[in-house]
PDB file of N, CA, C and O in Angstrom:
ATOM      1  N   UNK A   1      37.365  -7.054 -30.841  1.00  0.00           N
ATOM      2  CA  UNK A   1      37.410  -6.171 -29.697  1.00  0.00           C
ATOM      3  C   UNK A   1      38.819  -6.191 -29.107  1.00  0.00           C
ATOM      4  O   UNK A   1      39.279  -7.294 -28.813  1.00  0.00           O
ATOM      5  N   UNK A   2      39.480  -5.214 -28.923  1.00  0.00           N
ATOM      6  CA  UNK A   2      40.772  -5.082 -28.183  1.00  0.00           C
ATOM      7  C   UNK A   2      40.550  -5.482 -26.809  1.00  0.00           C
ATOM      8  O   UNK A   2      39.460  -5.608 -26.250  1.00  0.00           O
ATOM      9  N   UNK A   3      41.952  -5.708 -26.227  1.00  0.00           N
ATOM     10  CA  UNK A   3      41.911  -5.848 -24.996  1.00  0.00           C
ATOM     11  C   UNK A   3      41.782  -5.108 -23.733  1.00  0.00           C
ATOM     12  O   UNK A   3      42.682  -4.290 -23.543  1.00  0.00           O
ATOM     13  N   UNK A   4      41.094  -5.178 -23.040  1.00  0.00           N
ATOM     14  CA  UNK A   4      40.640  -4.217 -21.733  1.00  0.00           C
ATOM     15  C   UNK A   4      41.506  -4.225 -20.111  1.00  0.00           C
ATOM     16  O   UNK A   4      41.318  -5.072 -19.238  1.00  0.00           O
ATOM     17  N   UNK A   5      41.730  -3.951 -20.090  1.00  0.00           N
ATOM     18  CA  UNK A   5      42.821  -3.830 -18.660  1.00  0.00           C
ATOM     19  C   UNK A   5      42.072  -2.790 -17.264  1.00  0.00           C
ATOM     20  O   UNK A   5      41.345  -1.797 -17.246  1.00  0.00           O
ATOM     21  N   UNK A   6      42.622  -3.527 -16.369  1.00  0.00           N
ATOM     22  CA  UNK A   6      41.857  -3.174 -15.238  1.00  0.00           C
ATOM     23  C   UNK A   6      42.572  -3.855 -13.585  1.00  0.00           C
ATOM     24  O   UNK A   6      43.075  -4.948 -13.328  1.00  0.00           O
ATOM     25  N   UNK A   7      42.337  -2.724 -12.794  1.00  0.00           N
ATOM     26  CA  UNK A   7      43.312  -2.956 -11.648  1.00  0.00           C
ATOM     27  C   UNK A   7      42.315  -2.919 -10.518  1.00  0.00           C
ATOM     28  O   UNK A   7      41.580  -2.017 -10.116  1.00  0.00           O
ATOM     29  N   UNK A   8      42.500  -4.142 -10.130  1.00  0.00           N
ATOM     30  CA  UNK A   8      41.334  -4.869  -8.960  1.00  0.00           C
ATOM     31  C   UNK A   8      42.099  -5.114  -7.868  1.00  0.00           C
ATOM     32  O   UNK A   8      43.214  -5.636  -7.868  1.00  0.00           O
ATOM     33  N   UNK A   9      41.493  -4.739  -6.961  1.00  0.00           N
ATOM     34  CA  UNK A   9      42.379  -5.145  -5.486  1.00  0.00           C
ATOM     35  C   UNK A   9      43.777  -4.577  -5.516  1.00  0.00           C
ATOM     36  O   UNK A   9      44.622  -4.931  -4.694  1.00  0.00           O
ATOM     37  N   UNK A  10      44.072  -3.497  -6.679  1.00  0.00           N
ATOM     38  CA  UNK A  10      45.461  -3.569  -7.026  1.00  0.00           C
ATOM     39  C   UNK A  10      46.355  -4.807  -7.714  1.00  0.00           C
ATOM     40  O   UNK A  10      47.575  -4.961  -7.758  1.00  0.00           O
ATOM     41  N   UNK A  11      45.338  -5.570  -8.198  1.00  0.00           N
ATOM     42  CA  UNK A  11      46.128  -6.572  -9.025  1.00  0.00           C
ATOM     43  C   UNK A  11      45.477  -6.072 -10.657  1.00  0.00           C
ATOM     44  O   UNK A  11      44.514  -5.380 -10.987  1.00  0.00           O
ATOM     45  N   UNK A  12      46.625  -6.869 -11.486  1.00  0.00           N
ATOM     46  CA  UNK A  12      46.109  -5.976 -13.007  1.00  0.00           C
ATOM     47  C   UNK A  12      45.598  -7.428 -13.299  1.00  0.00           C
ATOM     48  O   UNK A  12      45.796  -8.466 -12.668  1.00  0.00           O
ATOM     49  N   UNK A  13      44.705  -7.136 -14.727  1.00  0.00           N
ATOM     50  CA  UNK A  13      43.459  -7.793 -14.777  1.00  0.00           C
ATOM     51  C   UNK A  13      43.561  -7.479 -16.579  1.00  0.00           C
ATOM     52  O   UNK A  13      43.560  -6.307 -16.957  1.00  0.00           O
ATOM     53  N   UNK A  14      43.628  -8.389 -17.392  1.00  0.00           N
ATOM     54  CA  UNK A  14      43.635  -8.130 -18.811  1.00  0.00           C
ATOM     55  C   UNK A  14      42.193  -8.935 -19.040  1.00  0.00           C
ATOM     56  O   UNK A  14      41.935 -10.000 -18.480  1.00  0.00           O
ATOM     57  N   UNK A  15      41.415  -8.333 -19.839  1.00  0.00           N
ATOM     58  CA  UNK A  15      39.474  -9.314 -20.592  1.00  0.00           C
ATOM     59  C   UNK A  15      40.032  -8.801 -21.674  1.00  0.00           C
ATOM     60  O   UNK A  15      40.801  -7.867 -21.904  1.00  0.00           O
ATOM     61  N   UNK A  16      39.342  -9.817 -22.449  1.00  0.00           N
ATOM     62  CA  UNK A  16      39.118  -9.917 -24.225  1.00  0.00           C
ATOM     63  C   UNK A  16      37.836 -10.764 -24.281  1.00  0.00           C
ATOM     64  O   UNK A  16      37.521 -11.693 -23.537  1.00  0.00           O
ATOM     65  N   UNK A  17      37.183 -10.261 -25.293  1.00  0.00           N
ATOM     66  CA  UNK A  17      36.249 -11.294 -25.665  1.00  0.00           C
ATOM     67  C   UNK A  17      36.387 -12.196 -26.710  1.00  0.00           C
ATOM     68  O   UNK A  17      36.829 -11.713 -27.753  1.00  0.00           O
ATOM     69  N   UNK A  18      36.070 -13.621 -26.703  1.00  0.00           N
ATOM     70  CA  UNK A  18      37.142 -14.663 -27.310  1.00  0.00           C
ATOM     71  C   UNK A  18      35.525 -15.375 -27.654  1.00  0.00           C
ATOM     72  O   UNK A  18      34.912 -16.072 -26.845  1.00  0.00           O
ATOM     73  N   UNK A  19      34.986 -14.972 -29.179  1.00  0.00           N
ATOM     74  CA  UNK A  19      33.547 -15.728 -29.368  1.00  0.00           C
ATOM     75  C   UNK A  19      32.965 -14.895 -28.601  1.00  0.00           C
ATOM     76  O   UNK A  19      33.106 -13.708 -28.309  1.00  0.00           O
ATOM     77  N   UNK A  20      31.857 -16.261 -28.158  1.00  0.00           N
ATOM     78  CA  UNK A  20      30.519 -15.220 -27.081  1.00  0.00           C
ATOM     79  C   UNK A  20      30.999 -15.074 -26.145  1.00  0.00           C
ATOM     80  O   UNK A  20      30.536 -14.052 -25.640  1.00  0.00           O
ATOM     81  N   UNK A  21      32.005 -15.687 -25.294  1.00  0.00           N
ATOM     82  CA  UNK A  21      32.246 -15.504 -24.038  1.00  0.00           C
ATOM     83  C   UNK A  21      33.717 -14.151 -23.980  1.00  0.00           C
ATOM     84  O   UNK A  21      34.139 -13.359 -24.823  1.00  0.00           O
ATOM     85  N   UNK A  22      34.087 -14.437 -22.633  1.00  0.00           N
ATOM     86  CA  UNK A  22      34.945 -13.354 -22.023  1.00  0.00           C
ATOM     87  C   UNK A  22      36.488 -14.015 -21.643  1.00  0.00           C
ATOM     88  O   UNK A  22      36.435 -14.548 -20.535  1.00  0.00           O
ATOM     89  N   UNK A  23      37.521 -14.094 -22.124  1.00  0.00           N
ATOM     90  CA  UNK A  23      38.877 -14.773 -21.426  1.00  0.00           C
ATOM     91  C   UNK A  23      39.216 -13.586 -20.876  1.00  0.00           C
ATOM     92  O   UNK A  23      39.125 -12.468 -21.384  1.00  0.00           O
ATOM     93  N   UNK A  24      39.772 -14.022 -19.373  1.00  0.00           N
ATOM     94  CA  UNK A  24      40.653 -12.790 -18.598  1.00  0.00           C
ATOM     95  C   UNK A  24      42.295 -13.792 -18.273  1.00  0.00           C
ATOM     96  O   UNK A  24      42.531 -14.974 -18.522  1.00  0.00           O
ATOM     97  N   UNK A  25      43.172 -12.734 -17.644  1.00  0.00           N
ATOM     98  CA  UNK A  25      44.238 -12.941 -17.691  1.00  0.00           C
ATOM     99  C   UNK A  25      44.734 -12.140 -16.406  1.00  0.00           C
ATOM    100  O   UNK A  25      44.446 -10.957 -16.223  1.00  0.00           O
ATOM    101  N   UNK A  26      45.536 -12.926 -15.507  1.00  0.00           N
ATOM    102  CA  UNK A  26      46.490 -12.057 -14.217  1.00  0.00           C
ATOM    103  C   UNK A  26      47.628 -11.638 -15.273  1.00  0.00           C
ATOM    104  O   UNK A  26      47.990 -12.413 -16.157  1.00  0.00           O
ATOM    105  N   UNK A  27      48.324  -9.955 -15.060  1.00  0.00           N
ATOM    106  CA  UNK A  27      49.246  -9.663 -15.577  1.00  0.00           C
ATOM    107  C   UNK A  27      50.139  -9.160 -14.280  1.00  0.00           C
ATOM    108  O   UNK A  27      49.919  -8.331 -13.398  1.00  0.00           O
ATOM    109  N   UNK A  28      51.646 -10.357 -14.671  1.00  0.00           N
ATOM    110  CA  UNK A  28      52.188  -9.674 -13.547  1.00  0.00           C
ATOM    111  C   UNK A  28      53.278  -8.497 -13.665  1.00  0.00           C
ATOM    112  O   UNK A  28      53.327  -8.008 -14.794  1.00  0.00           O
ATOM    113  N   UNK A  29      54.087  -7.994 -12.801  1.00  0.00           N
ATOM    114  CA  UNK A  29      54.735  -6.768 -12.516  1.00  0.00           C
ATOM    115  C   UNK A  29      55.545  -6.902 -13.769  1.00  0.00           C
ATOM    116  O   UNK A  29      55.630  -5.972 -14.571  1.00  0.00           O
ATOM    117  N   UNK A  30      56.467  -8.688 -14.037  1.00  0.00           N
ATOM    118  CA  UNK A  30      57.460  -9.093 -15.452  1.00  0.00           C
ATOM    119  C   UNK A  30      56.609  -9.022 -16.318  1.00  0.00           C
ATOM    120  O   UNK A  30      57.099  -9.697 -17.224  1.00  0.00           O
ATOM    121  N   UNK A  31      55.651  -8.656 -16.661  1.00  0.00           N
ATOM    122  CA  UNK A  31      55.284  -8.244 -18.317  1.00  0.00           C
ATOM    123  C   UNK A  31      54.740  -9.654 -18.189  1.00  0.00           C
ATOM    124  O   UNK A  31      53.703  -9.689 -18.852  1.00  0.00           O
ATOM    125  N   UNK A  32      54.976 -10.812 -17.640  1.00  0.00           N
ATOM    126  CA  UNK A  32      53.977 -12.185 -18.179  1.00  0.00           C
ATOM    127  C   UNK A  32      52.330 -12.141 -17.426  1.00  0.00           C
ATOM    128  O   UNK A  32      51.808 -11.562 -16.473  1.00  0.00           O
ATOM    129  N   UNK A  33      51.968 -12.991 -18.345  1.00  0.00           N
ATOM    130  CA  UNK A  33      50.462 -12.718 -17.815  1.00  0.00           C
ATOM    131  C   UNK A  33      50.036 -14.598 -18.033  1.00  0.00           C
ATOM    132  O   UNK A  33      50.537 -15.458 -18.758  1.00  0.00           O
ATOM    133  N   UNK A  34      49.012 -14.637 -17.126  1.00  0.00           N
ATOM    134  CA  UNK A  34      48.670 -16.387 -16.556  1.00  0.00           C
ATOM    135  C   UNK A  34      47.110 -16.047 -16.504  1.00  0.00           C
ATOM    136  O   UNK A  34      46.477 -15.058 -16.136  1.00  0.00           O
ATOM    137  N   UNK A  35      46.766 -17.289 -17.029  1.00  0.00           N
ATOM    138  CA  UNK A  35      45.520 -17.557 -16.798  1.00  0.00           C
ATOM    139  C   UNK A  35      44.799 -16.974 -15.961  1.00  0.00           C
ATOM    140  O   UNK A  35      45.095 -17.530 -14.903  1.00  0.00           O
ATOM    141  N   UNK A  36      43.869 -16.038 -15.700  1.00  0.00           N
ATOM    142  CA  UNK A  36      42.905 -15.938 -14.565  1.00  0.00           C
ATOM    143  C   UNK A  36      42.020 -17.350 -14.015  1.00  0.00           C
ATOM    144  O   UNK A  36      41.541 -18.301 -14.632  1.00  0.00           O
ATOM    145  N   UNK A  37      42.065 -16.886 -12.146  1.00  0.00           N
ATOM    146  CA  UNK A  37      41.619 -18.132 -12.184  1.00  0.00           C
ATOM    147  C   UNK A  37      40.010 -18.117 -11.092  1.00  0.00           C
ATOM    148  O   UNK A  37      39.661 -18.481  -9.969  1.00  0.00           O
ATOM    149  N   UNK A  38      39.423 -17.436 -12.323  1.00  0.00           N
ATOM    150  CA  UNK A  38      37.851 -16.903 -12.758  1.00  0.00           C
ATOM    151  C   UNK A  38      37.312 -16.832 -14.120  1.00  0.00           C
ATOM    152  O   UNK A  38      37.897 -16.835 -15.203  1.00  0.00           O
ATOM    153  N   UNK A  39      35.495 -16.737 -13.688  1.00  0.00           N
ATOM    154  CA  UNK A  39      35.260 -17.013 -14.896  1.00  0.00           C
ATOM    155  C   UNK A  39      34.029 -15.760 -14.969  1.00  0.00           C
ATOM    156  O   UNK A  39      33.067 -15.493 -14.248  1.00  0.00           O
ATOM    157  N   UNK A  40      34.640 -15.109 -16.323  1.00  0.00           N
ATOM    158  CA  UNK A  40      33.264 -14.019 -16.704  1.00  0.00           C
ATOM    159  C   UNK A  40      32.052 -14.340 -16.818  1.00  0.00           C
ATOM    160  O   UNK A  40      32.551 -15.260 -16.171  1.00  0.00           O
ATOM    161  N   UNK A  41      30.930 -14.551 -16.972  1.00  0.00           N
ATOM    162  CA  UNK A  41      30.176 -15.116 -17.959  1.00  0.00           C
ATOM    163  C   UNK A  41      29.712 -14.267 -19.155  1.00  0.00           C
ATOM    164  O   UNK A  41      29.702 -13.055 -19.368  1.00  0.00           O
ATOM    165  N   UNK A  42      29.281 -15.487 -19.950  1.00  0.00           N
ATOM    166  CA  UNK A  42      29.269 -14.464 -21.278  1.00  0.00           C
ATOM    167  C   UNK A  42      28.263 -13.813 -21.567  1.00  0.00           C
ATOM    168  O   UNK A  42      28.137 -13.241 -22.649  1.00  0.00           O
ATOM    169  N   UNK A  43      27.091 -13.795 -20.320  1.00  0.00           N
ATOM    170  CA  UNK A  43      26.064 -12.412 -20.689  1.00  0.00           C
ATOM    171  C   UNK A  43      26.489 -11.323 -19.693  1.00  0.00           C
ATOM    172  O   UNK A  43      25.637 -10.456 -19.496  1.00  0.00           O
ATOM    173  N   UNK A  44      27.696 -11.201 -19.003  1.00  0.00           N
ATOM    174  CA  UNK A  44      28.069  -9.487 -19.069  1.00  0.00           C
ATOM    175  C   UNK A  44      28.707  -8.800 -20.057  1.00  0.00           C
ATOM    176  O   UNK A  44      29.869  -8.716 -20.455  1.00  0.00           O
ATOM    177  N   UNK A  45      27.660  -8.331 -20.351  1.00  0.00           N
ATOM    178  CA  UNK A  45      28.306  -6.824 -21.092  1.00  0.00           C
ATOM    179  C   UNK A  45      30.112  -6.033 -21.055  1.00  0.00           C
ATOM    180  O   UNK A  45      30.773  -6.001 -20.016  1.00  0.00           O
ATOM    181  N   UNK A  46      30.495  -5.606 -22.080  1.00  0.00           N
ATOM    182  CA  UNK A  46      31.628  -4.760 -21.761  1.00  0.00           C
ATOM    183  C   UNK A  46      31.314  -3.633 -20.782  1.00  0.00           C
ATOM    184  O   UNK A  46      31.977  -3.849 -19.768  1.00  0.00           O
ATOM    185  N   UNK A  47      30.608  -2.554 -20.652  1.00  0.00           N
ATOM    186  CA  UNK A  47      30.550  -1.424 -19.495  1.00  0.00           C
ATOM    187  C   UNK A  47      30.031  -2.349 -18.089  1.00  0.00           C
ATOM    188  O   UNK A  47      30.150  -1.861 -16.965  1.00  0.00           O
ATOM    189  N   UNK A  48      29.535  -3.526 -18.273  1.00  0.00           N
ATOM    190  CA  UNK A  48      28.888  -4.112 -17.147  1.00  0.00           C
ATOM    191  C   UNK A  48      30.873  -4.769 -16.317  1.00  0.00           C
ATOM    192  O   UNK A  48      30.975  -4.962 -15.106  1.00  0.00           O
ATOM    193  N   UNK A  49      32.087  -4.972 -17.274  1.00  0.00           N
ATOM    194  CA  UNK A  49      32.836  -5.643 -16.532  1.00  0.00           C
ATOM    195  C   UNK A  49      33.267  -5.077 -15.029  1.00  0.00           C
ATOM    196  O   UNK A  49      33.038  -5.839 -14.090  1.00  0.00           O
ATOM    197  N   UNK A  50      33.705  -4.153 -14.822  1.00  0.00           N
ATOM    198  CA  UNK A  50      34.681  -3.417 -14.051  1.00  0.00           C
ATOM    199  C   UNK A  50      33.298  -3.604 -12.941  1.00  0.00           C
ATOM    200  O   UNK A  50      33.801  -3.577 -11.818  1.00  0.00           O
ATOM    201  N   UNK A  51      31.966  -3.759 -12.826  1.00  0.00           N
ATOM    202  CA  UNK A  51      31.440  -3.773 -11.810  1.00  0.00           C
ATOM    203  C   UNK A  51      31.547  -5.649 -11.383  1.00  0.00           C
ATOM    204  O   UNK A  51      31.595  -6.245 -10.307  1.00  0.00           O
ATOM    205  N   UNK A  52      31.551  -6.085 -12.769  1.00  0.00           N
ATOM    206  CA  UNK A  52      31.511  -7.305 -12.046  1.00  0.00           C
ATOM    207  C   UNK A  52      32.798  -7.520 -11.508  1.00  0.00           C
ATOM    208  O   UNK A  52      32.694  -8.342 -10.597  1.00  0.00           O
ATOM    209  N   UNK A  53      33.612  -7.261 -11.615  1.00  0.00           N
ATOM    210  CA  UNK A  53      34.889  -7.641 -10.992  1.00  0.00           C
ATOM    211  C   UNK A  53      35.131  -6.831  -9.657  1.00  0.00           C
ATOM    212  O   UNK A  53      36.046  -7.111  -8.884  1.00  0.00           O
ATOM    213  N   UNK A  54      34.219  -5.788  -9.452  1.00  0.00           N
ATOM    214  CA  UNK A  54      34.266  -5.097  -8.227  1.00  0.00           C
ATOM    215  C   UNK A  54      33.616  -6.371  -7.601  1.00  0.00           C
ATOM    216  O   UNK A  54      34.265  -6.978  -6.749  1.00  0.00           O
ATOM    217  N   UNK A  55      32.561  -6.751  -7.911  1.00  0.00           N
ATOM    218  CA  UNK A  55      31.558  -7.520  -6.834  1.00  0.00           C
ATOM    219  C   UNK A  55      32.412  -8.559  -6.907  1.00  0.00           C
ATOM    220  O   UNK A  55      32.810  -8.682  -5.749  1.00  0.00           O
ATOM    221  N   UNK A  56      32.926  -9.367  -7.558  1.00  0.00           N
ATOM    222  CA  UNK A  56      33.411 -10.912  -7.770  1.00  0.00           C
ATOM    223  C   UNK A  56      34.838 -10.633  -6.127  1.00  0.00           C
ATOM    224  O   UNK A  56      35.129 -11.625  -5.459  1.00  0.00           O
ATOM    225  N   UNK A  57      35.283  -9.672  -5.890  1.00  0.00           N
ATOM    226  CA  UNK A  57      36.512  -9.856  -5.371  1.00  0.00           C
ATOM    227  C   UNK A  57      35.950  -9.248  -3.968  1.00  0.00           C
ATOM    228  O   UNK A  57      36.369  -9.627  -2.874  1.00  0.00           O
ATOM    229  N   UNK A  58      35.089  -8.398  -4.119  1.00  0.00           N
ATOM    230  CA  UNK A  58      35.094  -7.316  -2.952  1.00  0.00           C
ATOM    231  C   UNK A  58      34.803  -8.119  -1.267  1.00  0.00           C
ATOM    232  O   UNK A  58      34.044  -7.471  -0.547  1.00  0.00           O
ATOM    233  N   UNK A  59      35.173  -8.993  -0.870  1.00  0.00           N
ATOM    234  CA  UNK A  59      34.569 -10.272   0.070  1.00  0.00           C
ATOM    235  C   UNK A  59      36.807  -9.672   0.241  1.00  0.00           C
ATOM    236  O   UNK A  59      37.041  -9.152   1.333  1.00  0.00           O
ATOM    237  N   UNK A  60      37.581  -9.740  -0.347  1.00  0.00           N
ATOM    238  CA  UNK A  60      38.919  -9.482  -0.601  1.00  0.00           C
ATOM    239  C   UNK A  60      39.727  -7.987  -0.835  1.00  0.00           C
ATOM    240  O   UNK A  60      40.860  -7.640  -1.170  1.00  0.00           O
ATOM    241  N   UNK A  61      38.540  -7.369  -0.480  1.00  0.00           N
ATOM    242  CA  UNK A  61      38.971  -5.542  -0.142  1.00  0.00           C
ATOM    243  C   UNK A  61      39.869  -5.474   0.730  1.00  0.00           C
ATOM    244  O   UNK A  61      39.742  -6.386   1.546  1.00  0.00           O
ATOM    245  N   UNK A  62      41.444  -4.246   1.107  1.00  0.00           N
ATOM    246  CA  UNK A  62      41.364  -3.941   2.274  1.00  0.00           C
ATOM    247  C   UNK A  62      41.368  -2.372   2.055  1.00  0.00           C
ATOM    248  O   UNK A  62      40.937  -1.693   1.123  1.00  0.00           O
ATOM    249  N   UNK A  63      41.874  -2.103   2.993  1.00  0.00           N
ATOM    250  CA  UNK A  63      41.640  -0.823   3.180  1.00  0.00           C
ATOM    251  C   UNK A  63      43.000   0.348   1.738  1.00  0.00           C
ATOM    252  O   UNK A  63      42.984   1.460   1.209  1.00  0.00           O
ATOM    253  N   UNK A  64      43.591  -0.450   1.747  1.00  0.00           N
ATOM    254  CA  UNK A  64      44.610   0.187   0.476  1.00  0.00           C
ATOM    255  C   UNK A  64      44.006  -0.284  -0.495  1.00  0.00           C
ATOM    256  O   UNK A  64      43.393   0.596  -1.099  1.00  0.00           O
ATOM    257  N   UNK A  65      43.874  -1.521  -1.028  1.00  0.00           N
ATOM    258  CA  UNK A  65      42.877  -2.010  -2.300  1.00  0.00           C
ATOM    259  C   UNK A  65      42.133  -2.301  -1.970  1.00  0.00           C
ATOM    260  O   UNK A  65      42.140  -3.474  -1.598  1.00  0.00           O
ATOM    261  N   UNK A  66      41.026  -1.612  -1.838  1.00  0.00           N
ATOM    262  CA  UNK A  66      39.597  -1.571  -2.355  1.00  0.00           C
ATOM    263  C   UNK A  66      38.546  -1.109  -3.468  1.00  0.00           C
ATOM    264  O   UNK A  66      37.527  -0.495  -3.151  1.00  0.00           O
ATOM    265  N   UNK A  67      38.823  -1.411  -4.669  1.00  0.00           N
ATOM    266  CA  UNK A  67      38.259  -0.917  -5.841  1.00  0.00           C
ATOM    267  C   UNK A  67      38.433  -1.774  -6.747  1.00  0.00           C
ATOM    268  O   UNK A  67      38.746  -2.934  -6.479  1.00  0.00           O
ATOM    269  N   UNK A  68      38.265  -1.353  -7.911  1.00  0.00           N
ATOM    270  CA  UNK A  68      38.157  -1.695  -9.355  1.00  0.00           C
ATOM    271  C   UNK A  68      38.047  -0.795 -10.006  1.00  0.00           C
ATOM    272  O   UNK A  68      37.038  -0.199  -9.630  1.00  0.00           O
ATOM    273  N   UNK A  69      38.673  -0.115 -11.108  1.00  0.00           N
ATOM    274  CA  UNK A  69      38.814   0.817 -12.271  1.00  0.00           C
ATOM    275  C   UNK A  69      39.472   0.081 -13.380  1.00  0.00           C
ATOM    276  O   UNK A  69      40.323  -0.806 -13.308  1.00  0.00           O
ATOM    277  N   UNK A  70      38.818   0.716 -14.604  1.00  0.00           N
ATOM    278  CA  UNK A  70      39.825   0.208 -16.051  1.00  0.00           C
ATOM    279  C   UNK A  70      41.206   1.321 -16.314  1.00  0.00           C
ATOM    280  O   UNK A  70      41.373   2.429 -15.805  1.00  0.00           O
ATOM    281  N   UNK A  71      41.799   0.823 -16.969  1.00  0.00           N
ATOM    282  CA  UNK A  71      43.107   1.126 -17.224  1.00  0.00           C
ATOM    283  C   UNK A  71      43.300   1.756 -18.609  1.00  0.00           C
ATOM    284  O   UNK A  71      43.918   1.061 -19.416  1.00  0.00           O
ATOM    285  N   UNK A  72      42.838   3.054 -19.046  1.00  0.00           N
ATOM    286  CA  UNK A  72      43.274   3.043 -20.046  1.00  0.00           C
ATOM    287  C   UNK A  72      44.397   3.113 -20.718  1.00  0.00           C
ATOM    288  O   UNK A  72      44.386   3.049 -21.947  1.00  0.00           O
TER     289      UNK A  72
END
């Protein structure tokens, strides 16, 4: 499975699925990308991510970032 990208809170957000489970990644503005420091679990689904990452952050909405969308 390729990698999936996605902009949460306005922060970018790289998932891959690595085995059964899900690795994500913070990508910053320099092209490097760091560990996320969250954890998918590995019974969400691919179309299920972008909601879970809405719910996982949304406690951290403001009024400019408030969402979650993928990146194609």
């Amino acid at each position: 499975m390729p990698e999936l990208r996605f902009k949460v809170l306005g922060r970018s957000i790289a998932v891959a699925r690595l085995g059964e489970g899900w690795a994500a990644w913070q990508l910053g503005a320099d092209g490097k990308r760091g560990r996320a420091e969250f954890e998918i679990p590995e019974f969400i689904a691919e179309g299920e991510l972008c909601q879970y990452l809405a719910d996982l952050f949304h406690e951290a909405a403001t009024p400019g970032h408030g969402g979650a969308f993928q990146v194609r």
